[in-house]
C-alpha positions in Angstrom: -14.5 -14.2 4.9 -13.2 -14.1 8.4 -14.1 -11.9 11.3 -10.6 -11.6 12.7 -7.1 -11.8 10.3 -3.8 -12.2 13.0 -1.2 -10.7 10.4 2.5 -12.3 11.2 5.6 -11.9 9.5 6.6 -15.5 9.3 4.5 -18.8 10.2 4.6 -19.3 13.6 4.6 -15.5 14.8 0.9 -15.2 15.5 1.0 -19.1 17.4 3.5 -17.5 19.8 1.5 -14.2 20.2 -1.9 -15.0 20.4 -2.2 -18.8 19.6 -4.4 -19.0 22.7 -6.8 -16.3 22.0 -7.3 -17.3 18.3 -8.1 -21.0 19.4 -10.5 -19.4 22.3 -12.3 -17.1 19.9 -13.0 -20.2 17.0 -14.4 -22.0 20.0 -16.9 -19.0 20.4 -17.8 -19.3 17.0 -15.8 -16.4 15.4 -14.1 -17.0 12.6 -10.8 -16.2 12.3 -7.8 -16.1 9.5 -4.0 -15.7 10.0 -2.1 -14.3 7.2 1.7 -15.0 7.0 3.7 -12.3 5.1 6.4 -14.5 4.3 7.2 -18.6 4.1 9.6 -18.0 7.2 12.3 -19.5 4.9 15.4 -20.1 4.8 16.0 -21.2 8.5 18.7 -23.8 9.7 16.0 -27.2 10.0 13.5 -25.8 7.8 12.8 -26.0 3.9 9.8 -24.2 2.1 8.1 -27.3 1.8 8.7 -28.3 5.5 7.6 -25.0 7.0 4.0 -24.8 4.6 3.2 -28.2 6.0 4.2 -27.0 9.5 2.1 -24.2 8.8 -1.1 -25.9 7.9 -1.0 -28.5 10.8 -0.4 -25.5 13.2 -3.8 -23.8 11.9 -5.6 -27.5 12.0 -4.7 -26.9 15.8 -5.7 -23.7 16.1 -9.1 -24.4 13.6 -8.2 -21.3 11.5 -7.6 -20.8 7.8 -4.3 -19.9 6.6 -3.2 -17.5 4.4 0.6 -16.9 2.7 1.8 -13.8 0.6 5.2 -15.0 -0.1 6.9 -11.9 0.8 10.3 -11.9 0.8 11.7 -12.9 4.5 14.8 -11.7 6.1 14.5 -8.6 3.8 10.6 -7.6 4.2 9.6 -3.9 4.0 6.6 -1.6 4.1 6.8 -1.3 0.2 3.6 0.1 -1.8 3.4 -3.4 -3.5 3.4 -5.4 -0.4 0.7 -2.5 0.7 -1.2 -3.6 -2.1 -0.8 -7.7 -1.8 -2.4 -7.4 1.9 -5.0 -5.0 1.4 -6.4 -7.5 -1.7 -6.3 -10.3 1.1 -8.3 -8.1 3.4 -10.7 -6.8 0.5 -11.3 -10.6 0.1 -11.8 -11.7 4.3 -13.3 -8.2 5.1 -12.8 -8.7 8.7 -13.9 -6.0 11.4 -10.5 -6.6 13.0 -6.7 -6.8 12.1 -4.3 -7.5 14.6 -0.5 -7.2 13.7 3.1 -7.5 15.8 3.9 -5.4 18.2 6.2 -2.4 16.5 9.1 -2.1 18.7 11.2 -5.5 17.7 14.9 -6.9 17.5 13.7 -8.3 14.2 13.7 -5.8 11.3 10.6 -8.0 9.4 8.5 -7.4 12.9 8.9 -4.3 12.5 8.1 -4.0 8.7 5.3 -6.4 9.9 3.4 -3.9 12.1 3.7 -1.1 9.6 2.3 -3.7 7.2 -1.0 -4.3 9.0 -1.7 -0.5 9.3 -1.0 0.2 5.8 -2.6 -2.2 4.4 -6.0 -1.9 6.6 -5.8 1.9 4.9 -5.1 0.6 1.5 -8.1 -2.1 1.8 -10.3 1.1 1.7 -9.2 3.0 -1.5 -11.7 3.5 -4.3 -10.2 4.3 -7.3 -7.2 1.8 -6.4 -6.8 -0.5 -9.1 -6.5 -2.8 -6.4 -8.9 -6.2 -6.9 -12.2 -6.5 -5.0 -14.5 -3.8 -3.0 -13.2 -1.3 -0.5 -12.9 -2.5 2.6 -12.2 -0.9 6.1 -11.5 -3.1 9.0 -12.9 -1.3 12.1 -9.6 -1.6 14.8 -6.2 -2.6 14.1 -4.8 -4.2 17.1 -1.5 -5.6 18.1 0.4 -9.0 19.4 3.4 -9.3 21.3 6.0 -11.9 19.4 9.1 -10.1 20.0 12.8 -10.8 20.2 13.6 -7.9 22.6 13.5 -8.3 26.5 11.2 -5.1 26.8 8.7 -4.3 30.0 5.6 -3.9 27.6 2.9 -2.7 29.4 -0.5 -3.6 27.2 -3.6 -1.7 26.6 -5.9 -4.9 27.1 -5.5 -9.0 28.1 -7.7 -11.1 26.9 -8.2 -14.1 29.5 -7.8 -17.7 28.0 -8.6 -21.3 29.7 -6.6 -24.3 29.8 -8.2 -25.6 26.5 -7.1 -23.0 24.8 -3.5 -23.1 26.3 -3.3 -26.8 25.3 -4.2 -25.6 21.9 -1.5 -23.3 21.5 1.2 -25.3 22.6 -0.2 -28.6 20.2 0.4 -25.4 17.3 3.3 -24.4 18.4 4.6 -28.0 18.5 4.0 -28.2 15.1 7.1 -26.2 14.3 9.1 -29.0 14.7 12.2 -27.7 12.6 12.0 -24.2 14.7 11.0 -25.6 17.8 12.4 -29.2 18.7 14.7 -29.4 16.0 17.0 -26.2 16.7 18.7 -26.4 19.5 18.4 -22.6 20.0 15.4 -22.5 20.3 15.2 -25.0 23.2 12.8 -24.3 25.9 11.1 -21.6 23.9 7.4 -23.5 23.8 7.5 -23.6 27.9 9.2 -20.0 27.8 5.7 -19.1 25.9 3.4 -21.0 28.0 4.9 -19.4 30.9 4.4 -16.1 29.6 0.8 -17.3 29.0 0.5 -18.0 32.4 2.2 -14.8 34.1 -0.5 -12.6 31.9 -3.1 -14.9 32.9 -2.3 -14.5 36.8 -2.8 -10.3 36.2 -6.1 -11.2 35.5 -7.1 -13.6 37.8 -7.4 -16.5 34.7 -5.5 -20.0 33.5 -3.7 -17.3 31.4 -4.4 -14.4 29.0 -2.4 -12.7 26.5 -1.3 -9.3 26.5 -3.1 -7.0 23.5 -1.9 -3.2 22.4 -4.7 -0.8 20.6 -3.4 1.9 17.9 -5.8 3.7 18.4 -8.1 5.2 21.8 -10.8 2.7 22.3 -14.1 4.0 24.4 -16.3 1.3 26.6 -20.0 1.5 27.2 -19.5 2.2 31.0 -17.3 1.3 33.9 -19.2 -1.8 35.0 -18.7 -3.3 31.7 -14.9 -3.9 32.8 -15.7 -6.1 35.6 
């Protein structure tokens, strides 16, 4: 069971969207799951084995449990039957939330990624389905910005996040060590984050925040409740 289930399309994908706020909320007391469509592999410095052990120490950081579909990466789609492997996984957390990548993406499997987390929340809730365990129907889908496009995104919501949980996110994102410190590529990327962390933070007058996009119209109880 898990209140909250941060969708990625490889290991490491939610860490750089939202690491923060998932660390923030565990410390509140909600509990939280991150599902990984794919193993992330093949990559230059990584092998299946390294990456699942990558994975797991990155979710002891964040103090989440971790889930993997095995999806096929580099070629993942919005099929019926990966519809149908996500909505069990959601049938058995039954969270009230879902939040998935952002849909507009260099990366084709971000893409398939963000129609993956609204198919399957509809899927989750089909009677007659076939599909294992109860109907379910997570309440909101939201979504994370992890993208590989240089794109002005303007967010519907940030959520505000402290210096603990900051640290936190950079101690899981250092667990990538073959994506991260291995591949030169990729150098810089962890500060790049942080400092991305700290520019949405800055909008709203925190350590830093993280920048959230709703599918759907959301309604709050009054004005005062924004303050």
């Amino acid at each position: 069971m898990a209140e909250v289930v941060c969708i990625g399309a490889h290991p490491d994908d939610v860490e750089i969207g939202m690491g923060a706020t998932v660390a923030q909320m565990v410390r509140e007391g909600v509990s939280v799951a991150i599902v990984d469509l794919t193993d992330g592999e093949p990559t230059p410095f990584g092998t299946p084995e390294r990456r699942a052990t990558e994975a797991a120490e990155a979710a002891q950081a964040l103090g989440v449990e971790r889930v993997t579909l095995g999806l096929p990466n580099r070629s993942l789609s919005d099929t019926l039957e990966a519809r149908r492997a996500l909505a069990e996984v959601l049938r058995a957390l039954k969270p009230r939330i879902v939040v998935g990548p952002y849909p507009r993406d260099a990366h084709p499997d971000h893409v398939a990624a963000s129609a993956l987390a609204i198919a399957g929340r509809f899927y989750a809730k089909l009677s007659k389905s076939g599909l294992a365990g109860e109907p379910h129907y997570p309440a909101r889908v939201y979504q994370f910005a992890a993208v590989h496009s240089a794109l002005a995104l303007t967010p519907s919501f940030v959520v505000p996040v402290d210096e603990e949980a900051i640290a936190a996110k950079r101690a899981a994102l250092l667990a990538y060590r073959s994506q991260f410190v291995d591949n030169p590529a990729n150098a810089g990327l962890i500060e790049r984050v942080e400092l991305q962390t700290r520019y949405w933070g800055s909008l709203v007058g925190a350590p830093g925040g993280e920048p959230f996009f709703a599918t759907e119209t959301l309604a709050v109880p009054s004005l005062t409740s924004l303050l």
